[in-house]
BAFI-3210 file (N, C-alpha, C; in Angstrom, 3 decimals, decimal comma, padded with zeros to 6 digits):
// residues 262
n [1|2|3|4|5|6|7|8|9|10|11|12|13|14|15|16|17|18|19|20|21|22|23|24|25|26|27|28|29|30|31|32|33|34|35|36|37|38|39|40|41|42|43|44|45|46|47|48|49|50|51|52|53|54|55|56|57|58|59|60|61|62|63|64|65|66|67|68|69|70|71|72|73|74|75|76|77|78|79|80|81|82|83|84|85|86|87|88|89|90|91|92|93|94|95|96|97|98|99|100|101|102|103|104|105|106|107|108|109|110|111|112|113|114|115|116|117|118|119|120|121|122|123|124|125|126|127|128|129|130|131|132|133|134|135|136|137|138|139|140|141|142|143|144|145|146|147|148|149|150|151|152|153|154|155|156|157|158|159|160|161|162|163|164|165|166|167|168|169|170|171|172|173|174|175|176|177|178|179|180|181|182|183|184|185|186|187|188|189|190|191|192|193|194|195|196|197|198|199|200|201|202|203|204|205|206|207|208|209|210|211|212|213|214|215|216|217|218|219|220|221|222|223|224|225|226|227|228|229|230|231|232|233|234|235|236|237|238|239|240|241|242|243|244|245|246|247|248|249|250|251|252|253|254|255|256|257|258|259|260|261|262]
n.u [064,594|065,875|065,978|063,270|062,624|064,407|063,419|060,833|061,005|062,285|060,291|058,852|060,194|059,892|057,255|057,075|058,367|057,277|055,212|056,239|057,013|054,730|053,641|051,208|047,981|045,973|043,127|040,058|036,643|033,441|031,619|029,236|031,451|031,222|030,407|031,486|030,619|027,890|025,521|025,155|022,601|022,308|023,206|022,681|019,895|020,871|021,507|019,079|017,702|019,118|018,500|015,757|015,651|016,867|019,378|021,731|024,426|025,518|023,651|024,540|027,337|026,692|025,456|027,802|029,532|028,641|028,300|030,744|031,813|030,124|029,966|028,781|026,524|023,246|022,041|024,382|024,060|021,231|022,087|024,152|022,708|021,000|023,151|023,125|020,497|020,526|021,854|020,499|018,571|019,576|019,595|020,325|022,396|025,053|024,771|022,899|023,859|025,860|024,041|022,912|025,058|026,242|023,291|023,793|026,139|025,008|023,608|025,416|026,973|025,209|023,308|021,088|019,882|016,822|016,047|017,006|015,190|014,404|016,380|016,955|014,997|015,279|017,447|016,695|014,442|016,766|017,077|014,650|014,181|015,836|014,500|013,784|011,280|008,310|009,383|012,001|015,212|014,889|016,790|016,992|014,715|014,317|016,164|015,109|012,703|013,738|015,063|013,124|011,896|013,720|013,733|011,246|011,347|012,868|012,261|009,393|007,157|007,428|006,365|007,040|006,119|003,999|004,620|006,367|005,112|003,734|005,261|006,962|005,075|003,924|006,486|006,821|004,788|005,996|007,321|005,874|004,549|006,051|006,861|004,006|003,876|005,783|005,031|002,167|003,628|004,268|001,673|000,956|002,534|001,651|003,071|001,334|001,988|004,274|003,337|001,183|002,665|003,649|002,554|000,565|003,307|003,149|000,536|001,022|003,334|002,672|000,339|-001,181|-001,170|-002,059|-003,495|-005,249|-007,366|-006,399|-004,704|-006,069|-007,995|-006,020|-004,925|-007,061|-007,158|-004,779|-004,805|-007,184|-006,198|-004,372|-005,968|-007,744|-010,173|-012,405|-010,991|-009,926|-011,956|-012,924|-011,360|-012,060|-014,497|-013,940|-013,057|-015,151|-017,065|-015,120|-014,264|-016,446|-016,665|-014,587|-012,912|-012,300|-013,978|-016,238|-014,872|-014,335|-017,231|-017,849|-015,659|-016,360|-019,021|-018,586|-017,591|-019,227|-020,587|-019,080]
n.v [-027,431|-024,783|-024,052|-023,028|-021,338|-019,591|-018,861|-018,009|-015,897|-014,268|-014,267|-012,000|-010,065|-008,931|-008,597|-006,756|-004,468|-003,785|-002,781|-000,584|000,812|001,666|-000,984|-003,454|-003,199|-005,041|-006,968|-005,516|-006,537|-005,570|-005,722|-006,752|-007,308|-009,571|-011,427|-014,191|-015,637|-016,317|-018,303|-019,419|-018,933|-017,134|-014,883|-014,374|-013,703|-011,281|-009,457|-009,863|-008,224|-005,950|-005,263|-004,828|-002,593|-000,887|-000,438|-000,991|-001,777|-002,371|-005,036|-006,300|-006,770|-008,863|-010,915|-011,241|-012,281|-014,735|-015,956|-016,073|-017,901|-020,253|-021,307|-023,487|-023,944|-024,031|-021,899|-020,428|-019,543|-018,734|-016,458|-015,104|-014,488|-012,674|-010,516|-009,564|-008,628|-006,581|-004,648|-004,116|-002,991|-000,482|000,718|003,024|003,930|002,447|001,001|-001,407|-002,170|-003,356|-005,482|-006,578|-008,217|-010,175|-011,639|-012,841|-014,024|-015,717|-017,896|-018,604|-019,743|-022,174|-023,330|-025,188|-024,096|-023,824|-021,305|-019,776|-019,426|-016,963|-015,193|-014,948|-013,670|-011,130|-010,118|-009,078|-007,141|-005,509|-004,109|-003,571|-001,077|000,457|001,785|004,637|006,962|006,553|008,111|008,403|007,092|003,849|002,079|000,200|-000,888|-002,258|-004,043|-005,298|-006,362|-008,490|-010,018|-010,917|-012,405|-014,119|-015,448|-016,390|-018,289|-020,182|-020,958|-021,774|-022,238|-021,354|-020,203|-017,458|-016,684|-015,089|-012,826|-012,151|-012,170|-009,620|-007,686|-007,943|-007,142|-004,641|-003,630|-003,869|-002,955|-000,075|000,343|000,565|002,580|003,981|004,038|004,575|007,276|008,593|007,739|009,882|012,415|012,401|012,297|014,435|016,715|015,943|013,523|011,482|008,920|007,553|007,906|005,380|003,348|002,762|002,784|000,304|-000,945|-001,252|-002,247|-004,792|-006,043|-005,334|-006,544|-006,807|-004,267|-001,498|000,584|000,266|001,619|004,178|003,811|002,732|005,151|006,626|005,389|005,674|008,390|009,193|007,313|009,088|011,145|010,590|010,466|007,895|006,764|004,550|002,506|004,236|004,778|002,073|002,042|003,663|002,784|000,297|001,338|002,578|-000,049|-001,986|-000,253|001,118|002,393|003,922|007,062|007,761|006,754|007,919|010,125|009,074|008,588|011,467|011,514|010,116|010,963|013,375|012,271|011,621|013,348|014,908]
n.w [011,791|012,470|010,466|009,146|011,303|010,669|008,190|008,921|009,979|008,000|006,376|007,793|008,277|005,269|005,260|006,799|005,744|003,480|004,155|005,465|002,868|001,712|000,682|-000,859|000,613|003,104|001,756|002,159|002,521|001,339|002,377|005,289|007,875|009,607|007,739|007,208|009,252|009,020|007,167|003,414|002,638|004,452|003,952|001,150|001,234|002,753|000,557|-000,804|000,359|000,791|-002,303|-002,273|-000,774|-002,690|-002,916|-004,783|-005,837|-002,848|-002,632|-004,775|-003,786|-001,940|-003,486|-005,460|-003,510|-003,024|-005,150|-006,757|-004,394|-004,109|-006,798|-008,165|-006,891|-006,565|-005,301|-005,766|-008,708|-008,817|-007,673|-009,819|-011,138|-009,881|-009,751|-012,261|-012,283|-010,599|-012,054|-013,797|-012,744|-012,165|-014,786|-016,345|-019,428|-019,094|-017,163|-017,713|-020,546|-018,770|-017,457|-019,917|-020,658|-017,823|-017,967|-020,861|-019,898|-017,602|-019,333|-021,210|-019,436|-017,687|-019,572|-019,566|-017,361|-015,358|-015,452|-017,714|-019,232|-018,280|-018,301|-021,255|-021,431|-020,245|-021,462|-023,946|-022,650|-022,132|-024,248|-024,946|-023,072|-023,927|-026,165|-028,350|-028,972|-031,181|-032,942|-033,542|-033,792|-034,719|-033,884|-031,928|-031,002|-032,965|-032,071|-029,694|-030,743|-032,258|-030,374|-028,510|-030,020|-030,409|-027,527|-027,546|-029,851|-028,272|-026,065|-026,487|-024,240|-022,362|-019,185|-019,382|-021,637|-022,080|-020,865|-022,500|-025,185|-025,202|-024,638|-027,462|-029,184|-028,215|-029,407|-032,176|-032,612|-031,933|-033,724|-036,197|-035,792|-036,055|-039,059|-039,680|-039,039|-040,661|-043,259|-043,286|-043,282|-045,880|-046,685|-045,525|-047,494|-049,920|-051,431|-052,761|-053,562|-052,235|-049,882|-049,547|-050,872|-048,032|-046,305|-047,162|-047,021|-044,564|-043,540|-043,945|-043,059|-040,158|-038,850|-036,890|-035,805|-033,341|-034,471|-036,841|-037,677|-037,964|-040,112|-042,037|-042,980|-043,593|-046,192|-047,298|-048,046|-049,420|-051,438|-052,399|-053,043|-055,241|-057,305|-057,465|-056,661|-056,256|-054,720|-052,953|-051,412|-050,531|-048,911|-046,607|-046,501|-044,982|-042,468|-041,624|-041,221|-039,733|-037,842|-036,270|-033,696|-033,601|-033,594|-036,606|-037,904|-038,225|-039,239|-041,696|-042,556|-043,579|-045,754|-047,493|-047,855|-048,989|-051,044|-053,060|-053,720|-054,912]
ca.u [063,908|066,289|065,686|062,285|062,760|064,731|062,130|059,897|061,831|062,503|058,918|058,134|061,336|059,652|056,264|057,592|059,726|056,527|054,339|056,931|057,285|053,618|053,364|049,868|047,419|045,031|041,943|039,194|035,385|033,022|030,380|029,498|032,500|030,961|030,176|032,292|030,012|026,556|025,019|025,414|021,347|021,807|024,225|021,687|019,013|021,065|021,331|017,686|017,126|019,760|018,273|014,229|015,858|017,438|020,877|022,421|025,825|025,343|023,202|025,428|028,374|026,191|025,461|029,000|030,380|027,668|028,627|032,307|032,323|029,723|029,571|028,169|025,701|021,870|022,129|025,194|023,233|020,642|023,020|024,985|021,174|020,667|023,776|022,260|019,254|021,242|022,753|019,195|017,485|019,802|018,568|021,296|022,903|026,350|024,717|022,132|025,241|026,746|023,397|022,786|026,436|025,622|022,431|024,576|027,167|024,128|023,071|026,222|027,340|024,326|022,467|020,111|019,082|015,100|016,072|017,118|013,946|014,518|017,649|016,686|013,603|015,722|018,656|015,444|014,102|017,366|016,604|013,215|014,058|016,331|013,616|013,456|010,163|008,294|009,679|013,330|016,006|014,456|017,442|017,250|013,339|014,394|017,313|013,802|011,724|014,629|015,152|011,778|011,549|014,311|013,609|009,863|011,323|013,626|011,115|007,865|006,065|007,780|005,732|006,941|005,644|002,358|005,090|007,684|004,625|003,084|006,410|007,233|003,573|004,541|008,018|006,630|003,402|006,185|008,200|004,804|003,831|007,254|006,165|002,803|004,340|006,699|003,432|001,453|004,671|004,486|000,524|001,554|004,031|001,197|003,870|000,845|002,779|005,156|002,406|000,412|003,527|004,638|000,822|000,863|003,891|002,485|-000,582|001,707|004,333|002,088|-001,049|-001,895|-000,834|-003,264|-003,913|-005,279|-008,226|-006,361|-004,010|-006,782|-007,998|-004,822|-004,966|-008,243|-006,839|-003,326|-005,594|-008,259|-005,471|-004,588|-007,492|-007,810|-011,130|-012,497|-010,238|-009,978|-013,994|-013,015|-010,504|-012,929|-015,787|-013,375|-012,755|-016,726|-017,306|-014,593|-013,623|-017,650|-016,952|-013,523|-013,185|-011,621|-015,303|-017,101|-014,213|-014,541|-018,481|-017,819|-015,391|-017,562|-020,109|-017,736|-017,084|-020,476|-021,485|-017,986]
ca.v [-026,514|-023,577|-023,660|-023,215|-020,535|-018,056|-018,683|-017,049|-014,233|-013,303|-013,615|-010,757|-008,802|-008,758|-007,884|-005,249|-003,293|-003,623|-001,782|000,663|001,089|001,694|-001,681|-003,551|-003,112|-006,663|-006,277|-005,914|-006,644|-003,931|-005,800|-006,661|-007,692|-010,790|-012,513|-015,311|-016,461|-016,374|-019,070|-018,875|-018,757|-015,856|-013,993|-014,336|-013,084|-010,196|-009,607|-009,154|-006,916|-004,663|-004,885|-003,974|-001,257|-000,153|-000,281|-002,040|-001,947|-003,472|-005,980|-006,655|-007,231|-009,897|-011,445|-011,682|-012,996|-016,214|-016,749|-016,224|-018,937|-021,006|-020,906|-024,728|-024,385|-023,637|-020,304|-019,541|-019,148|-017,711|-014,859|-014,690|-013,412|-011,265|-009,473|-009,318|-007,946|-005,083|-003,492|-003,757|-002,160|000,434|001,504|003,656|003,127|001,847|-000,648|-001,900|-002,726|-004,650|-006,691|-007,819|-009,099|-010,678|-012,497|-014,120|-014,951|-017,311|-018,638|-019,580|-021,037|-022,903|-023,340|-025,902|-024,146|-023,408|-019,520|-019,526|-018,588|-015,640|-014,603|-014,793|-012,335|-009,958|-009,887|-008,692|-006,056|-004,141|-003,453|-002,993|-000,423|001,420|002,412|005,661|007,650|006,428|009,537|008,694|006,204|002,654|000,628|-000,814|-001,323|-003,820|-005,444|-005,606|-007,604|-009,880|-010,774|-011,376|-013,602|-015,265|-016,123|-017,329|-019,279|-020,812|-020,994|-021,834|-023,028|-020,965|-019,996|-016,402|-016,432|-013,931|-011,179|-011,694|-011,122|-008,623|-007,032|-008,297|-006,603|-003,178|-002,610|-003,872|-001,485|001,255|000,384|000,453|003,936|005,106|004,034|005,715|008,915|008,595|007,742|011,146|013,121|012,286|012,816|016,112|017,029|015,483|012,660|010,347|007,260|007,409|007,332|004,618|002,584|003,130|002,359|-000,765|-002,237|-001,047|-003,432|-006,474|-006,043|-005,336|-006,931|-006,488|-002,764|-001,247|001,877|-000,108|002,244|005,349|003,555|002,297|006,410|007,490|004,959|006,195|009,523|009,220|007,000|009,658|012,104|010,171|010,171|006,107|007,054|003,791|002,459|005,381|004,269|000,852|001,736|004,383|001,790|-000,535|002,072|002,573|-001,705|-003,234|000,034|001,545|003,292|004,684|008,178|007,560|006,292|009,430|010,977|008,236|008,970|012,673|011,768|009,322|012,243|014,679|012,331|011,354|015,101|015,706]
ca.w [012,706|012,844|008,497|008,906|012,030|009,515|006,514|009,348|010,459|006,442|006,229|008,521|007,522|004,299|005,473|007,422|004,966|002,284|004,782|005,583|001,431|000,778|-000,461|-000,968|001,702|002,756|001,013|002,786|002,429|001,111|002,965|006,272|008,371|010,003|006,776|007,483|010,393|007,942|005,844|002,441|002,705|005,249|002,806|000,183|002,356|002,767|-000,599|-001,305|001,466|-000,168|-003,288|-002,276|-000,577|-004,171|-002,170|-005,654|-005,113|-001,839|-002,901|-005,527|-003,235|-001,310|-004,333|-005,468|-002,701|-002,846|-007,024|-006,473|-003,485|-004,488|-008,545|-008,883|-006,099|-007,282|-005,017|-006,566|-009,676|-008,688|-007,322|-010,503|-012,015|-009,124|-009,951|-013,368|-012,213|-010,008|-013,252|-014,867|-012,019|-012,273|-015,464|-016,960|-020,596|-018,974|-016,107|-019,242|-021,163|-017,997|-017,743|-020,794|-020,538|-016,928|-018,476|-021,427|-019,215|-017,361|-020,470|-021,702|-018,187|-017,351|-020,492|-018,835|-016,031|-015,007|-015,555|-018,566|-020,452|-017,812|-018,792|-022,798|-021,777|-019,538|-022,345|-024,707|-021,943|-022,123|-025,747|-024,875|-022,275|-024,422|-027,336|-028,531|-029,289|-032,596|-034,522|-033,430|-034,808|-034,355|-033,888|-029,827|-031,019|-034,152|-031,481|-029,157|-031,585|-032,397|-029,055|-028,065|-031,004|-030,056|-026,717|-028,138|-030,536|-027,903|-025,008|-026,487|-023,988|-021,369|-018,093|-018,857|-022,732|-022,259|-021,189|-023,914|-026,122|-024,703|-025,113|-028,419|-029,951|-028,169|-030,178|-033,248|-032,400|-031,946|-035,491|-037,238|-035,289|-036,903|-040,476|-039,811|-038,903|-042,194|-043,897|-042,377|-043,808|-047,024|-047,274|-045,695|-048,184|-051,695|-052,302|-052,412|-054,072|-051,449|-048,402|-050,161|-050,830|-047,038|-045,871|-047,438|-046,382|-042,914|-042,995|-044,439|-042,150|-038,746|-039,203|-035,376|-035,269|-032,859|-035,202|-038,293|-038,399|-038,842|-041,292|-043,336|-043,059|-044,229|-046,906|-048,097|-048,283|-049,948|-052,522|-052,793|-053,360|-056,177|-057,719|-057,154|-056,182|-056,232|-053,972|-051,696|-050,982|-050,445|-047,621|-045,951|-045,721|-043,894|-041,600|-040,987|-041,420|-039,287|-036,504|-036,229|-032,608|-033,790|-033,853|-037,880|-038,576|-038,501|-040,686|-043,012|-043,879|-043,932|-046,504|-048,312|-048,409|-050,413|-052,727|-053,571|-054,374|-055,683]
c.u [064,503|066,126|064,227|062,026|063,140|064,020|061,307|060,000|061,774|061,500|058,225|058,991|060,227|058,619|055,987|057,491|058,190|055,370|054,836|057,092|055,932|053,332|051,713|049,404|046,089|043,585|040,579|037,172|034,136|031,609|030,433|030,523|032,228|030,305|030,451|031,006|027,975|026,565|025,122|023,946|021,097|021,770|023,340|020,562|019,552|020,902|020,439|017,460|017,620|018,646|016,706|014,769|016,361|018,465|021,476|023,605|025,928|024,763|023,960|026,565|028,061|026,218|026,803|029,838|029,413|028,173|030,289|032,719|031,488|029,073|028,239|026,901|024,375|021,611|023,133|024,440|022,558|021,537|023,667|023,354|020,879|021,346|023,590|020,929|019,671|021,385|021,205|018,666|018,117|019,972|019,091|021,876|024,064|025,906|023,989|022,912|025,871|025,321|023,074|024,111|026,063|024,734|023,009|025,605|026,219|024,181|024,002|026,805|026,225|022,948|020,791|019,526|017,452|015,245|016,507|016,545|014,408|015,025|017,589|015,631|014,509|016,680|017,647|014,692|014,956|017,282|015,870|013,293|015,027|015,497|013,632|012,282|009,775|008,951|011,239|013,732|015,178|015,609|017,687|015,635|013,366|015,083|016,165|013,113|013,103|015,138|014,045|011,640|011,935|014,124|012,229|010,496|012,102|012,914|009,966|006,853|006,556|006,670|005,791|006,692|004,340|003,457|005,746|006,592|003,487|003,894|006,913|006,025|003,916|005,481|007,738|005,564|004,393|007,119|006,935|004,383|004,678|007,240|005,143|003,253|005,492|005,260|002,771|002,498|004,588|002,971|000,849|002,021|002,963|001,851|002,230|001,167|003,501|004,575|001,793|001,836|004,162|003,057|000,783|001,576|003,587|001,720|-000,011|002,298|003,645|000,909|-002,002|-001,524|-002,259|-004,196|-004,662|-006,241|-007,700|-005,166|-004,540|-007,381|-006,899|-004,360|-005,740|-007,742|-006,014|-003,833|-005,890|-007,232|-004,713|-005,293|-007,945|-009,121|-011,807|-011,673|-010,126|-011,432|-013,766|-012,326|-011,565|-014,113|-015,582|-013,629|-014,246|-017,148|-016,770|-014,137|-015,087|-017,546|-015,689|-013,640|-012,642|-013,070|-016,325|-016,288|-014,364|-016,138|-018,333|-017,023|-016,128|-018,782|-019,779|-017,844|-018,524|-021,058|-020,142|-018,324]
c.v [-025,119|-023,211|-022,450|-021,639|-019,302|-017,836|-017,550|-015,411|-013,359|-013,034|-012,524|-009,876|-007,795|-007,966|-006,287|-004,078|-003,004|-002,981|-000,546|001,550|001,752|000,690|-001,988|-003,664|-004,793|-005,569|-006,370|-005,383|-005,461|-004,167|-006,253|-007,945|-009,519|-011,931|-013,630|-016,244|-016,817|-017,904|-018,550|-018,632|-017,055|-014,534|-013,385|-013,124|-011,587|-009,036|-009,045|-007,972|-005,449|-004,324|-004,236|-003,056|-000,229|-000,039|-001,609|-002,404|-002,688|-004,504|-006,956|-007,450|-008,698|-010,898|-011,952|-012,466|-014,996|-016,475|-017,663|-017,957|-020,058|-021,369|-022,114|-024,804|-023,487|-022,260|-019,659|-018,938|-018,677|-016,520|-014,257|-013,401|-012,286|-010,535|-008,588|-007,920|-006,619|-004,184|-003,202|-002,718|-000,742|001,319|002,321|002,805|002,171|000,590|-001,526|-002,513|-004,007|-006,116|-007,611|-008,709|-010,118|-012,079|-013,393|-014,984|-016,167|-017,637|-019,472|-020,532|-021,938|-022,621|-024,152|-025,672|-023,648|-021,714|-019,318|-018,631|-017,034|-014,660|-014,101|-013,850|-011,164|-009,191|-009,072|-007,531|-005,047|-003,425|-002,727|-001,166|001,204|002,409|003,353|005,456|006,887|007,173|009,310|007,447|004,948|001,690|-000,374|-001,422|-002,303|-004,704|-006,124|-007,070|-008,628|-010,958|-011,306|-012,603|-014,405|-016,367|-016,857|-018,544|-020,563|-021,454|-020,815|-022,202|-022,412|-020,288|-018,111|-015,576|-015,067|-013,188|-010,872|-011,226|-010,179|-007,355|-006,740|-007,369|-005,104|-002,589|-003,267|-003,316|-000,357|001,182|000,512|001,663|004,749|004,791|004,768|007,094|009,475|008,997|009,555|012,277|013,161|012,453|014,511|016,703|016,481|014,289|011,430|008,722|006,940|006,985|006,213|003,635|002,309|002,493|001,025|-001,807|-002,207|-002,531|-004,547|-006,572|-006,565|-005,192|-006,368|-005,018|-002,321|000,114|001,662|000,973|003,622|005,203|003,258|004,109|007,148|006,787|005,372|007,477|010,015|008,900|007,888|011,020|011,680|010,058|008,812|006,450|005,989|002,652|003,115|004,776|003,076|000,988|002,713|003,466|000,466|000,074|001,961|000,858|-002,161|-002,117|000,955|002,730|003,793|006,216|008,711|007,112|007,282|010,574|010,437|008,684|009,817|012,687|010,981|010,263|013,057|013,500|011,736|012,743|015,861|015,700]
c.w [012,588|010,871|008,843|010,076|011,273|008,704|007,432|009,278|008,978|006,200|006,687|008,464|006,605|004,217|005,770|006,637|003,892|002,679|005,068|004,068|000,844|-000,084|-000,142|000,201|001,606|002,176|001,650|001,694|002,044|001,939|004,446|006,869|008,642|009,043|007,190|008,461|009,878|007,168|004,526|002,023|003,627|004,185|001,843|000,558|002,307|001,429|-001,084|-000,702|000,824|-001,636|-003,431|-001,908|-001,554|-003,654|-003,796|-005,642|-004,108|-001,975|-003,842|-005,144|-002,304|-002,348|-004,960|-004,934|-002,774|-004,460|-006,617|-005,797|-003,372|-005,703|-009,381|-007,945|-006,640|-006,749|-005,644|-007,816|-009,934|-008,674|-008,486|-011,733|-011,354|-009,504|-010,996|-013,163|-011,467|-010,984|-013,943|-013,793|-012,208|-013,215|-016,859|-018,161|-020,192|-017,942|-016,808|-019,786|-020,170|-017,488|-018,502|-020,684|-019,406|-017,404|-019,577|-020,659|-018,111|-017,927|-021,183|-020,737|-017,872|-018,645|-020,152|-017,861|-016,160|-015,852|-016,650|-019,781|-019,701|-018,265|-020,260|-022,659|-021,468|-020,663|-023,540|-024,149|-022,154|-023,245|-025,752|-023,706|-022,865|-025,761|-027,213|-029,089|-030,878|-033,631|-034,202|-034,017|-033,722|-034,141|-032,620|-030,133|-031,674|-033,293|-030,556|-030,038|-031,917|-031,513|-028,394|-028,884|-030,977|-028,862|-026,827|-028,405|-029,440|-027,045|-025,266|-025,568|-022,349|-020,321|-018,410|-020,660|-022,878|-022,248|-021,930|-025,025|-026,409|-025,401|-026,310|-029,352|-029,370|-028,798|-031,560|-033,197|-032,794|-033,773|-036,573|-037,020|-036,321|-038,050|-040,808|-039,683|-040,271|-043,128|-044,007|-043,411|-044,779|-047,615|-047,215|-047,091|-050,219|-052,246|-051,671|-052,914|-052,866|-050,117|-048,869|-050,008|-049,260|-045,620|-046,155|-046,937|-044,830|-042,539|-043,024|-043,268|-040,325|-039,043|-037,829|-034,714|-035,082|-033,776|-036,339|-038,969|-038,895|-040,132|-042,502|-043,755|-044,048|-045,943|-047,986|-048,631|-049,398|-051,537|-053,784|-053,743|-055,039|-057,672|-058,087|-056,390|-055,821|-054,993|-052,657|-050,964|-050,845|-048,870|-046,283|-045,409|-045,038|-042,779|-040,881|-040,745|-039,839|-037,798|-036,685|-034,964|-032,472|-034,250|-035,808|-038,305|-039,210|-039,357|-041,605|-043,819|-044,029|-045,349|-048,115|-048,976|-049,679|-051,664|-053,378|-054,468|-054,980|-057,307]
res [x|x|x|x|x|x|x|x|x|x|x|x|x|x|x|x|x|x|x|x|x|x|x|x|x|x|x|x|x|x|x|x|x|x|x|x|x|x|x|x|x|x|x|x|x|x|x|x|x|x|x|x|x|x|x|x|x|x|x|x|x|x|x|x|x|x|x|x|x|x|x|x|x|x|x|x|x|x|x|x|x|x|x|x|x|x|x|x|x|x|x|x|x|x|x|x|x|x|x|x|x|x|x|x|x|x|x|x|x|x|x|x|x|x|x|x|x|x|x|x|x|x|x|x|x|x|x|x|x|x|x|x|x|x|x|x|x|x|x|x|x|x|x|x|x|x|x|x|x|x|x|x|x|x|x|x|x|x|x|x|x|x|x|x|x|x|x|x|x|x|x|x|x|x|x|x|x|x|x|x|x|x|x|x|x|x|x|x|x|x|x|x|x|x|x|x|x|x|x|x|x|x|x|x|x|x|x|x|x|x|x|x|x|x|x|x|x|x|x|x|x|x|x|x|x|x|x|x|x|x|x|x|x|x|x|x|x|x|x|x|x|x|x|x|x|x|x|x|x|x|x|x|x|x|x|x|x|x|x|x|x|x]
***
């Protein structure tokens, strides 16, 4: 008894002297105080509220506290996505960076869960969200399509398949825009081997690029420039054939005209 009496006393010596020192201060809560007395359903709850309000940080901290203290429980999990989804909402190159991280770290902890496909789309959005302009460096647009592809190939049959390739057909739309605009450059400029060769692997490549009619146009052209005349008139009467109420249709017979009376 009197052991156990001094252990105390040293204990609050100790305390003492390490408050008087500037030692560590308790750590307190960044969220609301009365947590403790919440459901881990309330908590949650809170959570969202933060997060429609765009309060991310706060929402964040709700979320945290439900992973942290319940990691194996099916809300925990959820929450560990919400936190996910905080850094995405917030948009920026450096919170982008901390979601995709976030979203693998589900995937590799709970490989089996329902959300998964989620997580494999969202990890594929931040790519998608980082794209530069067709005319700028393509490389977040190629990590785009690879990720989309992946989470296809992984989640065929997934519930949330229409938007991955919805998604997936937009950043291989914009890598085919930025070939066409290479393309365009190089008619500019007379190198017609170079647009023709660049045209080409266009159509192979992105069969479903929404532009085909002014690629088959520009085809005709690069051709015609050539003097592949024959040819050139083959790609022009696609243009009029297969896109009729395209505004590339009515350039096509005008050019069909010239070369008839050329």
């Amino acid at each position: 008894m009197k052991t156990t009496r001094i252990l105390i006393i040293t204990a609050a010596v100790l305390a003492l002297v390490a408050c008087h020192h500037g030692g560590p201060r308790p750590i307190r809560l960044a969220i609301d105080p009365e947590i403790s007395r919440l459901t881990k359903e309330q908590i949650f709850d809170r959570g969202e509220q933060q997060l429609a309000a765009k309060k991310y940080v706060r929402a964040r901290n709700y979320y945290s506290y439900i992973y942290e203290n319940f990691p194996n429980d099916p809300l925990g999990r959820r929450a560990l996505l919400r936190i996910a989804d905080t850094y995405f909402a917030q948009g920026d190159a450096v919170n982008l960076v901390e979601a995709q991280y976030k979203y693998r770290d589900f995937i590799n902890r709970y490989p089996g869960s329902d959300s998964a496909d989620y997580a494999m789309l969202q990890i594929a959005m931040v790519s998608y969200k980082q794209m530069e302009k067709p005319d700028r460096d393509q490389q977040k647009t190629r990590e785009a399509v690879d990720k989309f592809t992946d989470m296809i190939r992984t989640f065929p049959n997934s519930p949330l398949r229409p938007e991955a390739d919805k998604k997936l057909q937009d950043a291989m739309d914009r890598l085919a825009k930025h070939e066409h605009i290479v393309a365009r450059f190089y008619i500019k400029r007379h190198s017609y081997p170079a647009a023709v060769q660049r045209l080409n692997g266009l159509v192979e490549q992105y069969p479903n690029y929404r532009e085909r009619d002014a690629v088959f146009y520009d085809l005709g052209t690069a051709l015609a420039g050539q003097g592949r005349k024959a040819e050139a008139r083959l790609y022009f009467e696609r243009v009029i054939s297969e896109f009729p109420k395209s505004e590339y249709a009515d350039k096509a017979k005008r050019r069909l005209d010239q070369m008839k009376t050329a």
